[in-house]
N, C-alpha and C positions, 0 to 999 in steps of 0.2 A: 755651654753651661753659663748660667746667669749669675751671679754675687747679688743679694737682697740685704738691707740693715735692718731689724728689727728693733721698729721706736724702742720710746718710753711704755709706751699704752701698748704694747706688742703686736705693734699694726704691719704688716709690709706690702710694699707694693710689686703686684706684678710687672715687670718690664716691659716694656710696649713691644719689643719684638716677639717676646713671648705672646703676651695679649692679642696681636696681630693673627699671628702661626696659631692660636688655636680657637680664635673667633670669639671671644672673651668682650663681653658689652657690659656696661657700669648697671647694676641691679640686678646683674647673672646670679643665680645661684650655682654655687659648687660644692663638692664635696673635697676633705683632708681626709689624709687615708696614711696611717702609722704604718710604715712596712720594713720593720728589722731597722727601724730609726731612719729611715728616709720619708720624707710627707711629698705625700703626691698628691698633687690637685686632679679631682677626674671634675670635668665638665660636666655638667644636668642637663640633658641634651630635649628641647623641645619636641614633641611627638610629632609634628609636623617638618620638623628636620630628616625624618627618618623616612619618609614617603621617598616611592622611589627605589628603596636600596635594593629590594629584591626582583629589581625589572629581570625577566628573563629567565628567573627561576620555576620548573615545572610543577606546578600545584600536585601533579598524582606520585611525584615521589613520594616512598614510603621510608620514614626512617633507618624503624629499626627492623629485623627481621621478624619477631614477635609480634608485631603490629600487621603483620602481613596477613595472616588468620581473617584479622577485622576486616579486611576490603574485600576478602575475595567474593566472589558470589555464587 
């Protein structure tokens, strides 16, 4: 856990080993997020970051059970 000081102007700064650990680049958009009084920063993750994730996963799975109806033939 990191300690942060909130200026005058209520600025703070991420910690650079934070910023490192979660790939954090100067003109990143983020989001703050109130959760029961704790703010969490979630990253805005580029669409192009996200290629890739699903290497290996089978296209013809079928979610839910009900969807099963639609594919049959």
């Amino acid at each position: 856990m990191e300690q942060v000081i909130v200026s005058s102007d209520y600025r703070i700064e991420i910690p650079d080993s934070l910023r490192s650990e979660m790939h954090i680049k100067p003109g990143q958009s983020v989001f703050l997020v109130n959760e029961n009084g704790i703010i969490k920063i979630i990253t805005k993750n580029n669409f192009l970051n996200l290629f890739g994730i699903a290497k290996g996963v089978d296209p013809t799975f079928i979610r839910d059970e009900k969807d099963r109806d639609l594919y049959q033939n």
